[in-house]
C-alpha positions as CSV (number, residue, x, y, z in Angstrom):
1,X,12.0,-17.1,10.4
2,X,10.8,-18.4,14.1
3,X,8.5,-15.4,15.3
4,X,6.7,-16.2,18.6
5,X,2.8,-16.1,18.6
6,X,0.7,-16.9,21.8
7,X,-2.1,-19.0,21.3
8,X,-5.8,-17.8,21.7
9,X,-6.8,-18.9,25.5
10,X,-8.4,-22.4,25.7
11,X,-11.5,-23.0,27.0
12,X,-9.8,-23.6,31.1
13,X,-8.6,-20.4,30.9
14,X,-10.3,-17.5,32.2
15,X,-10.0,-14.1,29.7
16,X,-11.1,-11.4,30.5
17,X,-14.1,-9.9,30.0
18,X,-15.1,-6.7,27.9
19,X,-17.5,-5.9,31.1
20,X,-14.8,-6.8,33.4
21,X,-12.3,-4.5,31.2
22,X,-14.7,-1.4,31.1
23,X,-15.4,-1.9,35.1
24,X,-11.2,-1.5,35.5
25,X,-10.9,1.4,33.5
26,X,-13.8,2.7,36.0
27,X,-13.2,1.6,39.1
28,X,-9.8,-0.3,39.3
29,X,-7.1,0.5,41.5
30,X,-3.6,1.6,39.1
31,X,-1.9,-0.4,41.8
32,X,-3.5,-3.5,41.8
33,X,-3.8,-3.1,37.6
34,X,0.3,-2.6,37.9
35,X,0.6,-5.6,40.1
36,X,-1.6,-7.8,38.0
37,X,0.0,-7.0,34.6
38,X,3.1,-7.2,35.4
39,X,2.7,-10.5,36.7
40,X,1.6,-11.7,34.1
41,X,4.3,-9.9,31.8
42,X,6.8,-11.9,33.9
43,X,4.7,-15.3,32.6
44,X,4.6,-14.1,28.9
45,X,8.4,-12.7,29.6
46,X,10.0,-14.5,32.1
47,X,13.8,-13.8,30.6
48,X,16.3,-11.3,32.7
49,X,16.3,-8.7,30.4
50,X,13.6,-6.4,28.5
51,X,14.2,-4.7,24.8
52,X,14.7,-2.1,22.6
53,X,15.2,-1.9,18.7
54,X,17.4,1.0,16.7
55,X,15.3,2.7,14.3
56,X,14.6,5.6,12.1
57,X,11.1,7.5,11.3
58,X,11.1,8.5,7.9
59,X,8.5,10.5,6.7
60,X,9.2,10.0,2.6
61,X,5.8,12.5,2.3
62,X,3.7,14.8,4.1
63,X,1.3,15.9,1.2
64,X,-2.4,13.9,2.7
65,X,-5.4,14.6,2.0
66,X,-6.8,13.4,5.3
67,X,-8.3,16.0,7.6
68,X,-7.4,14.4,10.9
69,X,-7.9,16.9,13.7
70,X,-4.8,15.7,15.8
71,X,-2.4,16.2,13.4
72,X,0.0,18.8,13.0
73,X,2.2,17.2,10.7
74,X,0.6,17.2,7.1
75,X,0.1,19.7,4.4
76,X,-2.2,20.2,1.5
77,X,-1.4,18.5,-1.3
78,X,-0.2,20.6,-4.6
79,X,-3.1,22.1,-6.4
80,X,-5.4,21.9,-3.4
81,X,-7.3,24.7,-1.6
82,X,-5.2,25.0,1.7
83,X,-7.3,23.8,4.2
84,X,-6.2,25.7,7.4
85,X,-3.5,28.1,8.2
86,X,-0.8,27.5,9.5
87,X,-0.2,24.2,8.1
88,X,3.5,23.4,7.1
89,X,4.9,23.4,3.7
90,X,4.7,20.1,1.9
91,X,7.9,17.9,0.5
92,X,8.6,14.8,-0.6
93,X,11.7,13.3,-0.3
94,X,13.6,11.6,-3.0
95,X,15.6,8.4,-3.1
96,X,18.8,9.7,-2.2
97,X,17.8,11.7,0.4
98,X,15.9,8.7,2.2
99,X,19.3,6.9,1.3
100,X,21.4,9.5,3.6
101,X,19.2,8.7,6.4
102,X,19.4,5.1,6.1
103,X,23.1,5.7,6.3
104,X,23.2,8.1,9.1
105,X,21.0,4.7,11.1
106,X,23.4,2.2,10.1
107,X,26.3,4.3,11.4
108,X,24.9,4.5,14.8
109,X,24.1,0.5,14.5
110,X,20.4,0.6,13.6
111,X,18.7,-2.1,11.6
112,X,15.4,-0.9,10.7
113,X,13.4,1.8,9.3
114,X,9.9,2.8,10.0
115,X,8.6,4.4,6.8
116,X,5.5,6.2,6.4
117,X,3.7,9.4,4.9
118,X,0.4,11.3,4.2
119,X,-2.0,9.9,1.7
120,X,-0.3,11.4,-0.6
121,X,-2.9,11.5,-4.2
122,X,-1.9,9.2,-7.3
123,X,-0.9,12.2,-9.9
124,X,2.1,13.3,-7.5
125,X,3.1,9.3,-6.4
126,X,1.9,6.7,-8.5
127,X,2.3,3.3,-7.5
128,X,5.8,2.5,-9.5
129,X,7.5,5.3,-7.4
130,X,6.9,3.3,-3.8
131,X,7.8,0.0,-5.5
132,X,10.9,1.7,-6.8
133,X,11.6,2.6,-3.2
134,X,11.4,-0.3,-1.8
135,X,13.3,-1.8,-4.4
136,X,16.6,0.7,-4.2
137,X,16.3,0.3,-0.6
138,X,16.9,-3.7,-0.8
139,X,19.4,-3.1,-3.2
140,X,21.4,-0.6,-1.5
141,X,21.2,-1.8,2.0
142,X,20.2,-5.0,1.8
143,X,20.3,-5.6,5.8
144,X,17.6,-2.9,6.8
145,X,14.9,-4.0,8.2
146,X,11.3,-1.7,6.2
147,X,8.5,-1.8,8.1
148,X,6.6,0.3,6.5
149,X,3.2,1.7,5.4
150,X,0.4,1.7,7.5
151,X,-3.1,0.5,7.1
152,X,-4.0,4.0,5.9
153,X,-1.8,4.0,3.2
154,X,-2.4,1.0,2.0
155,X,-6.1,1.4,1.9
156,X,-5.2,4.7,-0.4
157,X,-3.1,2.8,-2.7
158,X,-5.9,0.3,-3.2
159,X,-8.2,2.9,-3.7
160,X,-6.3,5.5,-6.0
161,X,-4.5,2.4,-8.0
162,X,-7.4,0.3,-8.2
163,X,-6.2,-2.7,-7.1
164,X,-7.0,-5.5,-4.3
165,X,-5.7,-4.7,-1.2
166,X,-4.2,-8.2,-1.2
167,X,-2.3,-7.3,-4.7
168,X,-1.5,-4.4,-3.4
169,X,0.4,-6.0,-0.4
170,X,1.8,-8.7,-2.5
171,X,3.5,-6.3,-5.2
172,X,5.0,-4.5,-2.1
173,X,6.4,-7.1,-0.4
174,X,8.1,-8.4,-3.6
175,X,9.4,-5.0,-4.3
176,X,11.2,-5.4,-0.8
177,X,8.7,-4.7,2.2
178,X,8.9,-6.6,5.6
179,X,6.3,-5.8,7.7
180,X,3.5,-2.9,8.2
181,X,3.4,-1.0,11.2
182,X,0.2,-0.4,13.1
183,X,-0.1,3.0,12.6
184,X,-3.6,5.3,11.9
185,X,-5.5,3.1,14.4
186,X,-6.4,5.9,16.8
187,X,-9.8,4.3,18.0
188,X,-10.9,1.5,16.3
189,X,-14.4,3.1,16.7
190,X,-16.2,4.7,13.8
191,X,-18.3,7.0,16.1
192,X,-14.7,8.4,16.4
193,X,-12.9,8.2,13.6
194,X,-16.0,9.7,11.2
195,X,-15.2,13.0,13.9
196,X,-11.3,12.9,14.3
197,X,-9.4,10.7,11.7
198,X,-12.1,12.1,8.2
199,X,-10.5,10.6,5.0
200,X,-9.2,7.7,6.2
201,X,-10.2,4.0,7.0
202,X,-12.9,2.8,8.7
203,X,-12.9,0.3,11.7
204,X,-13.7,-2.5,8.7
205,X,-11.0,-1.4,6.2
206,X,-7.8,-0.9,8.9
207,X,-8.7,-4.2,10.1
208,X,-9.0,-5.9,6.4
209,X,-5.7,-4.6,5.6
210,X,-4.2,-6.2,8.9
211,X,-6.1,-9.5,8.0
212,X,-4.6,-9.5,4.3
213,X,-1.3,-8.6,5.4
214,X,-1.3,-11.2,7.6
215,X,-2.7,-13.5,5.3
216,X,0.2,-12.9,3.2
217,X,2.8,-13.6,5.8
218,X,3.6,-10.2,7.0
219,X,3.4,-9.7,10.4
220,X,2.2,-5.9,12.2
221,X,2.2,-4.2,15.0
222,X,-0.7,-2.3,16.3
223,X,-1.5,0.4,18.1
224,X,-3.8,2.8,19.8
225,X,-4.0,6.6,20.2
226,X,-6.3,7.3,23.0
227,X,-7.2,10.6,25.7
228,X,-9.3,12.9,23.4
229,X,-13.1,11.6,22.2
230,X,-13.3,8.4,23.1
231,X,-15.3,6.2,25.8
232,X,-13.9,3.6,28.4
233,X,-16.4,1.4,26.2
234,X,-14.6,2.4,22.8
235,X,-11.3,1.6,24.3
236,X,-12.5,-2.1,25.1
237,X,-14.1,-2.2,22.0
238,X,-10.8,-1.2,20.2
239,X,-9.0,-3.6,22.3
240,X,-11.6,-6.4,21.5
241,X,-11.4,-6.3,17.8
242,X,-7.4,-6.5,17.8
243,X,-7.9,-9.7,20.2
244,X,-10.7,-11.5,17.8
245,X,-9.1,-10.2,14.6
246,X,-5.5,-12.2,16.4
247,X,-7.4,-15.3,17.4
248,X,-8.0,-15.8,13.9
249,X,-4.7,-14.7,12.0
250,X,-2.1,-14.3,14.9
251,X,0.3,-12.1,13.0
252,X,0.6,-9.2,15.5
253,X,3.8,-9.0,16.8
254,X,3.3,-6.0,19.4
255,X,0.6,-3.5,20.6
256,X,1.4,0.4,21.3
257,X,-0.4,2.8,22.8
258,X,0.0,6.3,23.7
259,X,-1.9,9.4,24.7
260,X,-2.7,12.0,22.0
261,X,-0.4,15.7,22.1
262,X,-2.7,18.3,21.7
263,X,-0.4,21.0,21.3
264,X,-0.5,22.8,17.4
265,X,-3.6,20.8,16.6
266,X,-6.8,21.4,16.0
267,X,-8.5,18.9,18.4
268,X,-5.9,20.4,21.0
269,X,-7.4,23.8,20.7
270,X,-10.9,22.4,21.6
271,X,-8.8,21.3,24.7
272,X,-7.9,24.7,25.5
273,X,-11.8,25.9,25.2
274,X,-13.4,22.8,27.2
275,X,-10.5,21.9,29.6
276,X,-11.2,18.4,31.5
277,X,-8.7,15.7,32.4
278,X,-8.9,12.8,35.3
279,X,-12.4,11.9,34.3
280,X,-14.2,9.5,32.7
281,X,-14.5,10.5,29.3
282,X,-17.9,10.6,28.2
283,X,-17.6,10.7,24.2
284,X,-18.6,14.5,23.8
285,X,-16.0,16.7,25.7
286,X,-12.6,16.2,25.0
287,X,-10.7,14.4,28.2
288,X,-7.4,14.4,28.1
289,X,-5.2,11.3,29.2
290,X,-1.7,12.1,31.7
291,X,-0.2,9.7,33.0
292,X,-2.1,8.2,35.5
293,X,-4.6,7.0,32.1
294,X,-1.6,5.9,30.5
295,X,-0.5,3.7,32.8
296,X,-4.0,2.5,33.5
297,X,-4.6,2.0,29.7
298,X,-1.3,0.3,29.6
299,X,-1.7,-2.3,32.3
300,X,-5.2,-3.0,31.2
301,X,-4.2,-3.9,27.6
302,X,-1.8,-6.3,29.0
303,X,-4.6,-8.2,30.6
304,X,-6.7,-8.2,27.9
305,X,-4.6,-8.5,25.2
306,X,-3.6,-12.4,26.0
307,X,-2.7,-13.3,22.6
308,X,-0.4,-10.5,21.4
309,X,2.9,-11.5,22.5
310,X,4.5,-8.0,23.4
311,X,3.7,-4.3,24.6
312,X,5.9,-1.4,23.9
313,X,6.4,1.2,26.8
314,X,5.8,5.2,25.0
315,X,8.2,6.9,26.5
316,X,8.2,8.8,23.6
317,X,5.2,10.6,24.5
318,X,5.4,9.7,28.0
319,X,9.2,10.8,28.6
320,X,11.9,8.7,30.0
321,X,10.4,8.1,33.8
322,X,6.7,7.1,32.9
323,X,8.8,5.2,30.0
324,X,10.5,3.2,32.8
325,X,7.7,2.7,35.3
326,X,5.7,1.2,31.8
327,X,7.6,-1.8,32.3
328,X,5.9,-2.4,35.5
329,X,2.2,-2.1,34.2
330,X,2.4,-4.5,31.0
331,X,5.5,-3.2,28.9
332,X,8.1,-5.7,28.1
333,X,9.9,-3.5,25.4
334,X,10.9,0.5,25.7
335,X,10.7,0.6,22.3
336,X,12.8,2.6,19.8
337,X,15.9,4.6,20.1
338,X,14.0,6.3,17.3
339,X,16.7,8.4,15.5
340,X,14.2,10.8,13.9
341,X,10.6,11.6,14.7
342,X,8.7,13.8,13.1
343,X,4.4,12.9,13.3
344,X,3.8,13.1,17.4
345,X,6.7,15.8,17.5
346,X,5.2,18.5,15.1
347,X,2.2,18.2,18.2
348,X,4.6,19.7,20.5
349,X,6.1,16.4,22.4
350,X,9.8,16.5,21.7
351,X,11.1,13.5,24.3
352,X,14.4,11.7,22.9
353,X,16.4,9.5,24.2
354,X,20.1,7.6,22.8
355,X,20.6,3.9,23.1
356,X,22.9,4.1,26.4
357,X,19.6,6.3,28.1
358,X,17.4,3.7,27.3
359,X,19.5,1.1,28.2
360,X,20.0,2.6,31.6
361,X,16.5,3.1,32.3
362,X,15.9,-0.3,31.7
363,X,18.7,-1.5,34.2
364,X,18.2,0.5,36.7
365,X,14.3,-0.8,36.8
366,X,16.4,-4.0,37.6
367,X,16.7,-6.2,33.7
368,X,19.2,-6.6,31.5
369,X,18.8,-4.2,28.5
370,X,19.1,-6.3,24.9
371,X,18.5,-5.1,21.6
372,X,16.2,-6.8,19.5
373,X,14.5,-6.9,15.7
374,X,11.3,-6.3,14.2
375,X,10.2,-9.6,15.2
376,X,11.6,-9.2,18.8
377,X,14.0,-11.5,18.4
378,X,17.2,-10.6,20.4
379,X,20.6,-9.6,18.3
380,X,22.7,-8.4,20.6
């Protein structure tokens, strides 16, 4: 299959900087950062028309044994002392189940499914029970598009089934997988991570499994989860690695970012103690990012992100307006329909939108609206 990747910049061409990066998230105007990025979104995208896909979440598990403070979606897995109260009950779906949500997507003309869970431990899912997945999936509905399994999860399955994370990745993607989404990046910082995202990968191991991925041929997307802990400097950093780490493999196919929902979650109840928001984050209070952050993030990812071919708008968390005005500060795609969503939601942000919303948002911001694939190819 024909995916597009942008070349690394040559040597005539001016990228930018991490210390010109840092100095925008600082002192740059949002207007003149709108201005810039989406010029140069109309040179990477210079067609009439921007894109959307028509997807489902499933969440096949939400047993982890992560203890991420932003997340209000998991729960303990059997036999464990419960961690916190008030955490919700846990479930894991079986194959028919996932099967009547595939069909509820194909009857509203989707063609993919984003499929991911907890870490859920090897004595309640061994290995054989997610290849078994994937292979009743390809046999039942042979046209859906999986994209599924984040970095995260694949780091557990090399871990709990003792195998290479490239064997790992092979064995799935003969069972039936397409391509791994980017989630469980959050900040690609491990100052961070070691205080908000504890039992999961490191900087080193999420960006291993996207090399071996793409090493095998599967292409990712990749995202970002910023507005709590993090620096300006972290945020460059984050977006510094996904750029080095695509000048050598170049098998992203999109970069996402969004702000993190505090609401139900830990982390968001520090918020509540230690309000601040609209300053610079300074690594030790918790800053929330609204929307002026987001669109600043946005627009600055677009510069600096010169080899990764497309940007998804988060309306999602963002709503349907800032979701539109996205597509003027870097976004060339709004995204998915997304059918069901369950991870950002169960942190209080419950924004949906159907297929003819989204496709009137982006025509009245002046583009023709086109559904596309995984790849961002157009099908319509």
């Amino acid at each position: 299959m024909s995916v597009t990747t942008l070349q690394p910049a040559n040597s005539t061409t001016a990228r930018l900087s991490p210390s010109e990066a840092r100095e925008m998230f600082r002192e740059g105007s949002l207007h003149e950062l709108g201005r810039r990025a989406l010029a140069r979104t109309r040179q990477l995208h210079p067609e009439d028309y921007r894109t959307y896909v028509v997807d489902r979440n499933i969440n096949y598990s939400n047993y982890c044994t992560a203890k991420c403070t932003f997340c209000n979606f998991k729960a303990d897995p059997p036999g464990t002392r419960r961690s916190r109260p008030g955490l919700p009950d846990g479930y894991v779906l079986s194959f028919a189940e996932i099967g009547d949500k595939v069909e509820e997507l194909l009857a509203i003309g989707g063609t993919q499914i984003l499929m991911q869970g907890g870490l859920v431990p090897a004595e309640h899912l061994p290995f054989e029970w997610y290849l078994d997945l994937l292979r009743y999936l390809k046999r039942e509905y042979p046209a859906i598009h999986i994209h599924a399994f984040s970095p995260p999860e694949i780091w557990a399955f090399h871990q709990m089934f003792n195998l290479p994370v490239r064997e790992v990745l092979l064995r799935l993607q003969e069972a039936g997988l397409d391509t791994i989404p980017g989630g469980g990046a959050e900040i690609l910082a491990d100052r961070v991570r070691r205080k908000i995202s504890v039992g999961k990968t490191n900087t080193a191991e999420y960006l291993q499994v996207m090399r071996e991925a793409h090493r095998v041929g599967m292409r990712t997307s990749v995202t970002m989860m910023f507005g709590h802990i993090e620096t300006y400097a972290e945020r460059v950093e984050h977006l510094q690695l996904l750029r080095e780490l695509q000048d050598e493999t170049g098998g992203f196919t999109a970069f996402i970012c969004w702000t993190f929902q505090p609401e139900n979650t830990p982390l968001g109840r520090v918020a509540a103690m230690e309000p601040k928001s609209n300053n610079e984050p300074d690594g030790k209070h918790l800053v929330l990012a609204g929307s002026h952050q987001y669109l600043r993030t946005l627009a600055i990812a677009r510069l600096f992100l010169d080899n990764i071919p497309n940007i998804q708008s988060s309306w999602v968390t963002q709503g349907p307006k800032i979701g539109q005005l996205a597509l003027f500060f870097g976004a060339n795609d709004m995204g998915s329909v997304m059918m069901e969503e369950n991870v950002v939601s169960a942190a209080g942000t419950t924004y949906q939108l159907s297929e003819l919303q989204i496709r009137q948002l982006i025509e009245s911001a002046g583009w023709s609206a086109r559904k596309r694939n995984c790849y961002y190819q157009v099908i319509e």
